[in-house]
Every structure is written in C-alpha cells, then in structure tokens.
VEXDREN-2710 file (C-alpha; in Angstrom, 1 decimal):
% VEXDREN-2710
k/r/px/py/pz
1/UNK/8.0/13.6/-2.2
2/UNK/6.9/12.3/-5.7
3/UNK/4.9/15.2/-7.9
4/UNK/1.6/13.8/-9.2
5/UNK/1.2/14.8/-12.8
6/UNK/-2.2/14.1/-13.8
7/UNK/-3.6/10.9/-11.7
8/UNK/-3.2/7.9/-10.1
9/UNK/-5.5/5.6/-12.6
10/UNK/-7.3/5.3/-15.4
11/UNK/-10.6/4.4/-15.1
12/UNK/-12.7/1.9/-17.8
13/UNK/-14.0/3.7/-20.5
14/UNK/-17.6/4.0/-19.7
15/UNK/-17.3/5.4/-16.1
16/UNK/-14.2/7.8/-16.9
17/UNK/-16.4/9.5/-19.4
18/UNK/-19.4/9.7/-17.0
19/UNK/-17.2/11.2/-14.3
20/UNK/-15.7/13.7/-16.7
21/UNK/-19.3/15.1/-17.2
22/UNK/-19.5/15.5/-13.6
23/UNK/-16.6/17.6/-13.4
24/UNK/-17.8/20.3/-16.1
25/UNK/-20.5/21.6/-13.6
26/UNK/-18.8/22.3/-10.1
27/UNK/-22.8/22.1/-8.8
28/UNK/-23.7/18.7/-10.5
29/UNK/-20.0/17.7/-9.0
30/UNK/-20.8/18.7/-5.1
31/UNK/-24.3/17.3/-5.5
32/UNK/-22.9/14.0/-6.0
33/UNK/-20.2/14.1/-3.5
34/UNK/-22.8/15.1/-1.0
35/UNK/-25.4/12.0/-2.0
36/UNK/-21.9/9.1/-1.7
37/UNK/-21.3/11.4/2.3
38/UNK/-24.6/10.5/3.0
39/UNK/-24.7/7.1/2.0
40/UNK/-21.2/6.3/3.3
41/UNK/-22.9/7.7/6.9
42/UNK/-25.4/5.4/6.4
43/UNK/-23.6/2.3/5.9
44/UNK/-22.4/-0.1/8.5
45/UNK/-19.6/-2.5/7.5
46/UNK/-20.5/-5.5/5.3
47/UNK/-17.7/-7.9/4.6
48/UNK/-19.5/-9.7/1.8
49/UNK/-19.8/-6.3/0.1
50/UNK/-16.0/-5.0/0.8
51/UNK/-14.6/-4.6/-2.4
52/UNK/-11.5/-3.5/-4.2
53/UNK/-12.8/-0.1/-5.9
54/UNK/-13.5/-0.5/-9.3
55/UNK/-11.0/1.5/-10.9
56/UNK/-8.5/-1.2/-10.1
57/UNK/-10.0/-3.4/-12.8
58/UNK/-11.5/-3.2/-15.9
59/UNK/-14.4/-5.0/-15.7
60/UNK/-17.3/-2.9/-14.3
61/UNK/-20.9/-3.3/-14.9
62/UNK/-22.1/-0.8/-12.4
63/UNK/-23.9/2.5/-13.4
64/UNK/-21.3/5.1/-13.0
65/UNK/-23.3/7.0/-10.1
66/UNK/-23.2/3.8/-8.2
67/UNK/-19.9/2.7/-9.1
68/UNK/-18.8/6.1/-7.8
69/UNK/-21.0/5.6/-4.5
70/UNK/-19.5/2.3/-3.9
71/UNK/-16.0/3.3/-4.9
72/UNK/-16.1/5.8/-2.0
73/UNK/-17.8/3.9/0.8
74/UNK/-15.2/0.7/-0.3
75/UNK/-11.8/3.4/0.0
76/UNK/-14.0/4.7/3.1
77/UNK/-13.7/1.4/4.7
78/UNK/-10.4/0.2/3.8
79/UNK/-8.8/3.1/5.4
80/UNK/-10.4/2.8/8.4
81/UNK/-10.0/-1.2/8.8
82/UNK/-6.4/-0.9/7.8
83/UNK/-5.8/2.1/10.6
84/UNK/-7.6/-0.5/12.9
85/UNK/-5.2/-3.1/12.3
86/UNK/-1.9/-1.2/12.6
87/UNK/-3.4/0.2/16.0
88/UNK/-4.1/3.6/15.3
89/UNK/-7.4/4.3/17.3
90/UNK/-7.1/8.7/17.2
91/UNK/-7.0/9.1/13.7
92/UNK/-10.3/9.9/11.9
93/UNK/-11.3/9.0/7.8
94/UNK/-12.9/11.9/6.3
95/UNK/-15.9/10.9/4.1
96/UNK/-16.6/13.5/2.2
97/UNK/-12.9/13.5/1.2
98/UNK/-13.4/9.5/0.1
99/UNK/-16.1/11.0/-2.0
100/UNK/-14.1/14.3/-3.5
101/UNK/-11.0/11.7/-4.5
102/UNK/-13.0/9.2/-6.3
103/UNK/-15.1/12.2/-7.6
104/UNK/-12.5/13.9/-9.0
105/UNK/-10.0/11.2/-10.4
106/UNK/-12.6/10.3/-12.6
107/UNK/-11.9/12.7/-14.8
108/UNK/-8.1/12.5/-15.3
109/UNK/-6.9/10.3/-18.4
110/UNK/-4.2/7.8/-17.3
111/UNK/-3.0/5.0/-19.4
112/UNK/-3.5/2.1/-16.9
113/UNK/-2.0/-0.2/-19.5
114/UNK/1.4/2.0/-19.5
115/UNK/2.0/2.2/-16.0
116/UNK/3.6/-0.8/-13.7
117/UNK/1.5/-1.8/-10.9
118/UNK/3.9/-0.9/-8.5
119/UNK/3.2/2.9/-9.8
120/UNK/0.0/3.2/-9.3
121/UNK/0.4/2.3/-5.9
122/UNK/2.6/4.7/-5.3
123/UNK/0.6/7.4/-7.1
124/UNK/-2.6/6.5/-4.9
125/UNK/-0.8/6.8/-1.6
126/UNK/0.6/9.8/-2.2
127/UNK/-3.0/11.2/-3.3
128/UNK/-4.3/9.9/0.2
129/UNK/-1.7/11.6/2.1
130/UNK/-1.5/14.7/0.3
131/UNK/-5.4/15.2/0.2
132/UNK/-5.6/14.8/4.2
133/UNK/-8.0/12.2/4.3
134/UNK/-7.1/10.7/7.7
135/UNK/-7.1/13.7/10.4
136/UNK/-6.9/14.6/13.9
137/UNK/-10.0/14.4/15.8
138/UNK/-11.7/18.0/16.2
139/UNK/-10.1/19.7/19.1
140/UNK/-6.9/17.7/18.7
141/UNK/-4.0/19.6/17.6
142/UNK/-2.7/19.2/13.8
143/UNK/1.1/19.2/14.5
144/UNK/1.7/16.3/12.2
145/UNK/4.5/15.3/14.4
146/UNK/6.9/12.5/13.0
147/UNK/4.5/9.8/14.7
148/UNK/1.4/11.0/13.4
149/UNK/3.0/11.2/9.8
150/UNK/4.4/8.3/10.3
151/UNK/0.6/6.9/11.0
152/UNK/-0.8/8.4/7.8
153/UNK/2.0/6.7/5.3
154/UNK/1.2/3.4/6.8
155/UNK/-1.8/3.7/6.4
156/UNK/-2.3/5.0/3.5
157/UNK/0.9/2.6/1.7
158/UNK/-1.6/-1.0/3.1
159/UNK/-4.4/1.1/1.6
160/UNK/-3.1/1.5/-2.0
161/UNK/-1.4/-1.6/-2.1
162/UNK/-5.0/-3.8/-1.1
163/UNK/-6.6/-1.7/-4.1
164/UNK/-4.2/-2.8/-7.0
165/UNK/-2.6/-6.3/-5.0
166/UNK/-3.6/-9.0/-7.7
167/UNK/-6.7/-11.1/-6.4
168/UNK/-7.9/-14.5/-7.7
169/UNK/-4.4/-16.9/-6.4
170/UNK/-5.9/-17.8/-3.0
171/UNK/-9.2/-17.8/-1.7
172/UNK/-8.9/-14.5/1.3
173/UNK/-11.2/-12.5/1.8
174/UNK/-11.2/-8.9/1.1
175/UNK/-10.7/-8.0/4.7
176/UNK/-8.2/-10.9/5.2
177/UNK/-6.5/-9.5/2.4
178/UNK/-6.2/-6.0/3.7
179/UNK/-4.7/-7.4/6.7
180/UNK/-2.0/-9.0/5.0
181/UNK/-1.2/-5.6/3.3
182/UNK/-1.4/-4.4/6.7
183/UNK/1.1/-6.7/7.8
184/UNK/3.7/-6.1/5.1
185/UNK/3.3/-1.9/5.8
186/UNK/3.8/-2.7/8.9
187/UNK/7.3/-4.5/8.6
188/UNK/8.3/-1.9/6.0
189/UNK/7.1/1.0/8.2
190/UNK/10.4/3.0/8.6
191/UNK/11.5/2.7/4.8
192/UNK/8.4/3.5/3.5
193/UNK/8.7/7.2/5.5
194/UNK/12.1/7.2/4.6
195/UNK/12.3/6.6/0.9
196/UNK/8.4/8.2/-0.1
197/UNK/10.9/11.2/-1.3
198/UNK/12.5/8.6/-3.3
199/UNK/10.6/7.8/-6.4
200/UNK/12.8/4.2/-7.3
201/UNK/13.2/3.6/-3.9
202/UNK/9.5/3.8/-3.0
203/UNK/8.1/2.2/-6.6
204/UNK/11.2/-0.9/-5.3
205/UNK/9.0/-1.0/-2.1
206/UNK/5.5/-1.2/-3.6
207/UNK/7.1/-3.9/-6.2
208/UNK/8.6/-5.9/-2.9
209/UNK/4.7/-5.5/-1.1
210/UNK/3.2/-6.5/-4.1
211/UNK/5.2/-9.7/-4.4
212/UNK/4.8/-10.7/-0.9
213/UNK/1.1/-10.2/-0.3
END
C-alpha cells in the first residue's frame, strides 16, 4: 500500500494556519474535535447543504472553526451516503474520527498546486482506510475479511474521488454526484483492491474515475 508522507492536501492559506494553532495544544485540539462530534450528532442530512469539503478548493470564506465543523459533518455524510449506495448496510462511520482527520490534516503543508488530482485522490483514500473510519458495529467481530476490506476501499475510493471530481460542467447535485462516483467504484471494484499496492496503477485508476464522472 502507498506510504503517506506528510498529507493528502493543502489547505487555503487562512484555515491551514488556524488549524496549525490548534494542533500546538493537544487540549485546545480534543476540545474542538469534541464540539464538530457533537454537532455532527446533531445533524440530520440536508442535501441543499451537502458540500464538497473545503479543502478541495480554494475559495473559502468560512471562519476556520466552522469550516472545520462543516468539513467534518460533509466527509461524515458522504461516507455514509456512498456506503448506502454500494449496499453496504453493517458498516458504521465513526464521527469523531471525521472530526480527528479533518482536525489533524489541517496542519500538514502540501503543495496542492504540485500534486495531480488524481494524487490527491489517492492520498485521501488511503488516509480513510488506514485511519479506520468505517467499522464493524460493536459486538461484531473485526476480522477484516477480504469482503469487508473489500467494502472499505470502495467506499472510501467514491469518497475521495466526489471530494476532488471537478464540479461546475453539469448541473448534479452533490448527492447525484456522489452517486455517480459510486457507480464508477463500483465497476472498478476488483482493480481498485487489487492495484491500491500499486502506486501508478492506482493514481491510472483515479485519473480513469476522474475522467468518467
């Protein structure tokens, strides 16, 4: 599997800096993880709101605390529509694991302009999996047979593909649009577990998905 060197993104200016404060104090860090938990919990799906996080883009306006908030509940959401629409019912989305990625990516410096797209797809996928966002419900065994990794790739792959697919050609929807993504996982589903070990193999997949959505 590919080796994550720093991060998967670079984040605009303004909220990268913000997040990097929040990383010098571990307290100030879990605080804030713990207020995007609670709102996540809080929040029911709103399509109109469902948004491609704003790390994908450069143009944010938001406060970083909200941006943050928002980031989370939107990463929250995608995973869970896209397990949803590849029919995975017994998997479960860990919030305050939503919260802890977006938390803690804020701080890592990665030039955005020097990476293809297809990259940073691949770097975000990888970051989903490895941090064990989607789980076993509790008293379900972890074996994290085939299957079930099987599951998690998928899911993950329509994921980070609907964050960085270019938006503005057609006139979907954001869920419509994660669907799609959905779709294309879908018909790739046995190369993408069987070339996520291979970095050109995997970036030539994103760069395919990308293309097609």
């Amino acid at each position: 599997m590919m080796m994550i060197n720093n991060g998967p993104r670079q984040l605009p200016e303004q909220f990268e800096s913000a997040s990097s404060n929040f990383l010098q104090n571990s307290e100030i860090l879990t605080g804030t993880v713990d207020k995007i938990i609670q709102r996540i919990l809080g929040l029911e799906f709103d399509p109109v709101m469902f948004a491609a996080p704003s790390f994908a883009s450069t143009d944010v306006t938001k406060d970083a605390h909200e941006a943050m908030s928002t980031d989370a509940s939107n990463l929250y959401f995608a995973l869970s529509l896209s397990a949803k629409h590849l029919g995975v019912s017994d998997l479960l989305v860990s919030e305050a694991i939503c919260a802890k990625l977006i938390a803690e990516d804020g701080s890592f410096d990665w030039p955005l302009a020097e990476q293809s797209t297809e990259f940073l797809c691949s770097q975000l996928c990888i970051r989903i999996i490895n941090m064990n966002i989607l789980g076993d419900p509790p008293g379900v065994s972890s074996s994290h047979n085939a299957d079930r990794a099987m599951d998690v790739a998928i899911i993950a792959f329509a994921t980070a593909l609907w964050v960085y697919v270019e938006r503005g050609k057609f006139s979907d929807t954001e869920p419509e649009l994660l669907e799609m993504c959905c779709s294309v996982a879908e018909q790739k589903r046995n190369k993408i577990t069987q070339n996520m070990a291979e970095e050109d193999r995997f970036l030539a997949l994103f760069k395919y998905a990308l293309e097609t959505v």
